[in-house]
N, C-alpha and C positions, 0 to 999 in steps of 0.2 A: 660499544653497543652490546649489553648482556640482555636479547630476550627472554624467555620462556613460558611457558603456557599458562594464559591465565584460567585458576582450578579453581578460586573462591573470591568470594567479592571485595577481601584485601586485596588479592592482585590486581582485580578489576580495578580499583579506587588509585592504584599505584601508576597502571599503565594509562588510567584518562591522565592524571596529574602531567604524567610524562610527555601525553601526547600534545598537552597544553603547551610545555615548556619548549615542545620544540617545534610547534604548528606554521611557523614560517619557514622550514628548514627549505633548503634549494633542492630539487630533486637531482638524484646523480649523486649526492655528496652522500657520505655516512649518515648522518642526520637523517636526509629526506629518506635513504633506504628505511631506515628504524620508525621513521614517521608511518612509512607507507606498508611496512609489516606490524605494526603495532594497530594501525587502523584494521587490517584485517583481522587481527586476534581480539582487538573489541568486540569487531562485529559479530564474527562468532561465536565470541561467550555473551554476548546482546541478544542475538537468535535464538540460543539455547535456552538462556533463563528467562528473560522478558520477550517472549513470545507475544507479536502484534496481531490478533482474529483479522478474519476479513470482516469488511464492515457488511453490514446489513445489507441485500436484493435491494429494498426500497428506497431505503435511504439513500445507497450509492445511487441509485436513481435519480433521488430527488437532486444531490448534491450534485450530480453531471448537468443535469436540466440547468442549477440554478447557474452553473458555471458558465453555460454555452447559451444562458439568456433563454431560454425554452417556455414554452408556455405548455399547458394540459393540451391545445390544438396539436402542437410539433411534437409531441408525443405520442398523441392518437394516428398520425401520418407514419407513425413510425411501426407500431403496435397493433395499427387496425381502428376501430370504431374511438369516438371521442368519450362515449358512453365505458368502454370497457378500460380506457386510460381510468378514467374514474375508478374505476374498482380496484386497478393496478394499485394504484398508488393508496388506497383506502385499504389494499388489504381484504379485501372481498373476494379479489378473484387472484388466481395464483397463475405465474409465467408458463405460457405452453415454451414448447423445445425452439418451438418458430419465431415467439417472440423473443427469447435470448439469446437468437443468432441474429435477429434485427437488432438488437441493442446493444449486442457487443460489436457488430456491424458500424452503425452508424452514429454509438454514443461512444463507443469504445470503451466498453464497459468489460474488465475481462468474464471470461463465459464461468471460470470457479467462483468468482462473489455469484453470479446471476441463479446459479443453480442450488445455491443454500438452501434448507431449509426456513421458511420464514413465519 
C-alpha cells in the first residue's frame, strides 16, 4: 500500500483506477484499509475541484413536493394561502424567514438551499 496525495488529475485518474481494482477488498485487511483511505482522498480532491452548487430554492422545492407526492394544496398547508404557493413556485413572490423554517421543517428542505438567492 503506497498512497499519497492526489495534486493533479493524473493522480486522480490513477487512484479511481485503483480504487476499482480493489472495490471488493474485506475491510480490516490491507486492501480494505487502502480502499477506505483512498475513498477519502478522492473525495477531497472531488470537493476541491468539481465543486457541486446547491440546487435552486424552487426547484428543490418542486423536486421534494414531487418526491413526497405533494400537490400546490399541501404546500399552501405548509407556506400559508394556496394563492401565495402559486407565486412561490412561479417565482413571483420570494420566501419570508417563516416560510423557510416551515420547509425546511416539514419538507426537510436544508435552510442554506432555501435561503439562495433566486
Amino acid at each position: 500500500m503506497k498512497l499519497k496525495p492526489i495534486k493533479n488529475e493524473k493522480d486522480y485518474h490513477f487512484a479511481l483506477d485503483r480504487l476499482e481494482k480493489i472495490f471488493d477488498a474485506k475491510l480490516g485487511a490491507a486492501e480494505g484499509d487502502e480502499l477506505e483511505i483512498l475513498g477519502i482522498l478522492i473525495e477531497n480532491y472531488e470537493n476541491e475541484h468539481f465543486p457541486i452548487d446547491l440546487p435552486d430554492p424552487i426547484e428543490a422545492i418542486k423536486f421534494r413536493m414531487e418526491q413526497m407526492n405533494y400537490s400546490q394544496s399541501d404546500l399552501a398547508e405548509i407556506i400559508g394561502l394556496k394563492s401565495r404557493a402559486s407565486e412561490i413556485l412561479n417565482r413571483k413572490r420570494k420566501l419570508s424567514l417563516e416560510m423557510i423554517r416551515n420547509l425546511n421543517e416539514k419538507l426537510n428542505i436544508p435552510s442554506e438551499v432555501l435561503i439562495q438567492v433566486y
